[in-house]
C-alpha positions in Angstrom: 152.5 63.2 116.0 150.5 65.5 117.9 152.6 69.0 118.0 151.4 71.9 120.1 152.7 75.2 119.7 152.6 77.9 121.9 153.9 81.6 121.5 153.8 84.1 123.9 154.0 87.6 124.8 154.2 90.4 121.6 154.1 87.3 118.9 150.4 88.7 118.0 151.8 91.9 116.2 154.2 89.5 114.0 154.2 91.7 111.0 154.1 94.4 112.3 156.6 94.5 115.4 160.2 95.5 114.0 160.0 93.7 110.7 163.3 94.0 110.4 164.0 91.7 113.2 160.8 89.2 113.3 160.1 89.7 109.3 157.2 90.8 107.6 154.5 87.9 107.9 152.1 87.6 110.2 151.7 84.8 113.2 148.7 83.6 111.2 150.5 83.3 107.9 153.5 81.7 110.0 151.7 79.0 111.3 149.7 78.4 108.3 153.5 78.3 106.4 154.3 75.3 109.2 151.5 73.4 109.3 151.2 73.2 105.5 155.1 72.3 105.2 155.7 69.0 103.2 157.9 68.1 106.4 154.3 69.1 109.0 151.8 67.2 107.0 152.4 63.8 109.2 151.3 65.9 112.0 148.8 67.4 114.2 148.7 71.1 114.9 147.4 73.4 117.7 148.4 76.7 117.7 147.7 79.0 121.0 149.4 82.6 121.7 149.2 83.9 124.6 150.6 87.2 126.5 150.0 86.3 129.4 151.9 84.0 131.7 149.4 81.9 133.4 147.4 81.4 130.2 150.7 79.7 129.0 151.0 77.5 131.8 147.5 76.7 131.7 147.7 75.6 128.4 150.5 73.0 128.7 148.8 71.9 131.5 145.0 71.6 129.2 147.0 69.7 126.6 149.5 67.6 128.3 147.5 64.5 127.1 147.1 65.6 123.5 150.1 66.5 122.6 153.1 64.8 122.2 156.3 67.2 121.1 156.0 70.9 121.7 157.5 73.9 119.9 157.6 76.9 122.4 158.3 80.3 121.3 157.9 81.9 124.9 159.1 85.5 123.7 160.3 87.7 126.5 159.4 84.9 128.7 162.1 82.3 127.5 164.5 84.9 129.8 163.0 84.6 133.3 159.8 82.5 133.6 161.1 80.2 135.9 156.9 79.3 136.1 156.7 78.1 132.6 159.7 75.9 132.9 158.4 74.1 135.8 155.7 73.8 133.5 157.4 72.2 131.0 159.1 70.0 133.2 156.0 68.7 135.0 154.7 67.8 132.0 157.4 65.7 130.8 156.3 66.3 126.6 159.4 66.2 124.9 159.8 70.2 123.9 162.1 72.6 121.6 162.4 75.8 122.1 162.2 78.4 119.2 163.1 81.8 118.4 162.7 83.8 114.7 166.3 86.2 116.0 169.0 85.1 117.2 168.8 85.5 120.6 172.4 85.6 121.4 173.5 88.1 118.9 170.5 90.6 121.0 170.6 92.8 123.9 172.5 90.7 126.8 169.4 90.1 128.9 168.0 88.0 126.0 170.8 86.0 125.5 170.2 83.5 128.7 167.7 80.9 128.2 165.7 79.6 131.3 163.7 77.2 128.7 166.7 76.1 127.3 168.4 73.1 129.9 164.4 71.9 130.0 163.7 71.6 126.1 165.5 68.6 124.1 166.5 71.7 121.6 166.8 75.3 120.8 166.5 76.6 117.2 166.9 80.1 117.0 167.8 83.2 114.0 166.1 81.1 111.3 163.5 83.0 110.8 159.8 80.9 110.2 162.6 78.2 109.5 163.2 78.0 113.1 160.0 76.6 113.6 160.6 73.5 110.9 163.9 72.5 112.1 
């Protein structure tokens, strides 16, 4: 299966953004972890961050005929981007949406999901595990 993954806005400074919360590895070394994964090597990777909006949406738009399943980690986004869940839904690629906290155990605004009700699942406070699942 062909599985692109996107991560958005602050993912870049994985490592070192509040370790405590996000852990101590990188977004390289994260996505290096998954794609290497006994469980990830029957599929196809690509791996895009983005902090900006539009270059998210363009992206699922770029790859809407590659990929097949999508694993979205749309940071800050996930709360109120009503854009990149119009996105997702125009695209019709079966999509989960991901988070390394618990999202719901966080400040109130990050506990609603705009993703959520468009994504076939939500894994979230695993850690890099959040990803696999």
């Amino acid at each position: 299966m062909n599985i692109l993954v996107i991560n958005g806005p602050n993912l870049n400074l994985l490592g070192e953004r509040e370790p405590k919360i996000y852990g101590s590895e990188t977004l390289d070394e994260l996505m290096v972890w998954l794609e290497n994964c006994s469980k990830s090597l029957e599929h196809k990777f690509k791996f895009y961050q983005s902090n900006h909006e539009g270059e998210i949406i363009d992206i699922l738009h770029d790859e809407r005929h590659w990929a097949q399943g999508i694993l979205i980690n749309a940071g800050a986004y996930a709360h109120y981007s009503y854009a990149i869940r119009d996105a997702l839904v125009s695209i019709s690629i079966p999509s989960v949406e991901v988070h390394l906290s618990d999202i719901d155990a966080r400040e109130n605004f990050r506990k609603k999901s705009v993703l959520k009700s468009v994504c076939i699942g939500s894994v979230q406070g695993k850690g890099k595990n959040s990803y696999l699942e």
